[in-house]
N, C-alpha and C positions, 0 to 999 in steps of 0.2 A: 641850851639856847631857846627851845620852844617852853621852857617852865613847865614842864611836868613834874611835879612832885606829887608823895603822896594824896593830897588833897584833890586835884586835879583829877588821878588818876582814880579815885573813890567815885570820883564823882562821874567821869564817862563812863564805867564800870556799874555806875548806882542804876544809870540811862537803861542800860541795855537790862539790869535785872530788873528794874519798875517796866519795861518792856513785856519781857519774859513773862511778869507779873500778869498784866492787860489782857495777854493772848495767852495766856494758860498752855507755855509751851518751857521745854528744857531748853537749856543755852549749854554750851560747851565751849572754854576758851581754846580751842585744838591744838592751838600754837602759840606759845608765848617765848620770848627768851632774851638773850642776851650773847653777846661774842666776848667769849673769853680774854680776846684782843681789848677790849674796854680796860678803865679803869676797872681794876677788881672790887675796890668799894663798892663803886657804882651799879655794878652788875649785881651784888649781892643784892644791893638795897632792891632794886627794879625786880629782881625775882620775890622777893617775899613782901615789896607793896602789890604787884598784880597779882601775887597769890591770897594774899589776904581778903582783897578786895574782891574777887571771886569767890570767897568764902564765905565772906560777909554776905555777899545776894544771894548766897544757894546754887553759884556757878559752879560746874565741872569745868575744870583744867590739864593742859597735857603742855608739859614742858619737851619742845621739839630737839631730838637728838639724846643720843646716848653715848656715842664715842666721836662728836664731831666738837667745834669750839660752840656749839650752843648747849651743850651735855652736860651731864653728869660726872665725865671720868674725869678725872685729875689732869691728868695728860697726855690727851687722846693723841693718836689713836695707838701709842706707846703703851699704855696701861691700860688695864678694867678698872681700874681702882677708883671707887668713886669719892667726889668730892665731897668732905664732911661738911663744909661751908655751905655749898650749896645745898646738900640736903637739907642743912637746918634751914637754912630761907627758903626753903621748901614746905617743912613742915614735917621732912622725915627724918628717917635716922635709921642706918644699916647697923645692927650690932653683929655683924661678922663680913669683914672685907677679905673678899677673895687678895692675894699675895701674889 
């Protein structure tokens, strides 16, 4: 409804690093995410456009949660087992999943 898409989101994101830039200081996204209750497209997309985009300006980033619905795990708080989906729209990738 508010039209956030990629573009949009580059570009508040571009703000704060031409910011960062001015004042010769680090930025850190501490918190970014998404509720696994969402469309799950939708969450993937929105994790790996504001990961991107903080990568693009030289932002540090911290996706909030680990076993909660803003997390990593599959199906928290049932499993450790993390999301391969979300890791790639992350930008990671575990090659060995705890069982």
């Amino acid at each position: 409804r508010s039209h956030w898409d990629a573009n949009k989101v580059a570009a508040r994101i571009g703000q704060v690093g031409a910011w960062a830039t001015r004042n010769h200081v680090d930025v850190i996204a501490g918190e970014f995410g998404a509720s696994r209750e969402l469309n799950r497209d939708s969450r993937i997309a929105w994790l790996a456009t504001v990961r991107e985009a903080c990568e693009q300006q030289g932002l540090g980033w911290a996706l909030w949660g680990y076993d909660d619905s803003m997390g990593f795990a599959a199906r928290p708080p049932a499993t450790s087992r993390l999301d391969p989906v979300v890791l790639e729209a992350l930008g990671l990738s575990e090659s060995r999943q705890r069982k």
